[in-house]
KOLSE-995980 format. One record per residue (C-alpha): residue number from 1; residue in three letters; z, y, x. Coordinates in steps of 0.5 Angstrom, whole numbers, plus 500, padded with zeros to 3 digits. Layout:
<nodes>
> i|aa|pz|py|px
> NUM|Ala|Z|Y|X $
...
</nodes>
This chain:
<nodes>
> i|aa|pz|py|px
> 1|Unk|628|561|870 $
> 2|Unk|624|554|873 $
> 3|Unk|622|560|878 $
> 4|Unk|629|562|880 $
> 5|Unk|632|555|880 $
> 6|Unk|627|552|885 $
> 7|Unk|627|559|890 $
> 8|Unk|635|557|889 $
> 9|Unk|634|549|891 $
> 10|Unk|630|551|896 $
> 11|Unk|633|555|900 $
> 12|Unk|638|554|906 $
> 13|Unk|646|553|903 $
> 14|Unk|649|559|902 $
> 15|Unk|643|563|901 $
> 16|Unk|643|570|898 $
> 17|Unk|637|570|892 $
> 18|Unk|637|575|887 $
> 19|Unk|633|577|881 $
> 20|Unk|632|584|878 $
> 21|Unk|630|586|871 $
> 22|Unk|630|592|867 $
> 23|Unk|636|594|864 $
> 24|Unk|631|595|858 $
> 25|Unk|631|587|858 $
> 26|Unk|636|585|854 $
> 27|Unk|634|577|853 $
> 28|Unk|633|576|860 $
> 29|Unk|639|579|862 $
> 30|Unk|642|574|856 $
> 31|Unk|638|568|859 $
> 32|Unk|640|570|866 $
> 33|Unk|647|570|864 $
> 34|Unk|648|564|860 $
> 35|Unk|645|561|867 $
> 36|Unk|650|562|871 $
> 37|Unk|647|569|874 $
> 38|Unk|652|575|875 $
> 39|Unk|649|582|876 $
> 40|Unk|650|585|884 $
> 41|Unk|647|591|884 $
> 42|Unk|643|597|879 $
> 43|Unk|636|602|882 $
> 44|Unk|634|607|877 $
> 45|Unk|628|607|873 $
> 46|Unk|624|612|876 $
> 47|Unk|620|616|870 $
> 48|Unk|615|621|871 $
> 49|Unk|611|625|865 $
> 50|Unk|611|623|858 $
> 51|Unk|615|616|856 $
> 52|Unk|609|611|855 $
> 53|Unk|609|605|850 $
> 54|Unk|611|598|853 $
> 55|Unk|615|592|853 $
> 56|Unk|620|592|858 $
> 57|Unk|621|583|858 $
> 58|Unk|613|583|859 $
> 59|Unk|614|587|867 $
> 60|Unk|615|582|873 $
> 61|Unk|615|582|880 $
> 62|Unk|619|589|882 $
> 63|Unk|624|585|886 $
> 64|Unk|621|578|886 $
> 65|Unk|617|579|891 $
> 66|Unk|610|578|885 $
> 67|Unk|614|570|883 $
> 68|Unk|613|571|876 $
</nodes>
């Protein structure tokens, strides 16, 4: 979240900054939404072969460009 808030108040007036997560990611979605975040747009999951063992709030950087 101090990531998210700095690229916002860093940024010119009016800029545009996302943050995407998992859809798995039910805290961070929480977390999002009690900070004033609202989603804008969902991608699919692409999954190939056998479901593996993971942790979806402990995968970052798909959307954020690695910030985090």
């Amino acid at each position: 979240m101090a990531i998210l808030a700095a690229r916002v108040g860093t940024g010119a007036p009016g800029r545009r900054v996302r943050c995407g997560i998992l859809i798995e990611n039910e805290a961070g979605a929480a977390a999002l939404e009690a900070a004033g975040w609202r989603e804008a747009w969902r991608a699919p999951r692409m999954i190939r072969g056998a479901p593996l063992h993971w942790h979806a709030d402990h995968i970052w950087g798909q959307f954020n460009h690695a910030m985090g």
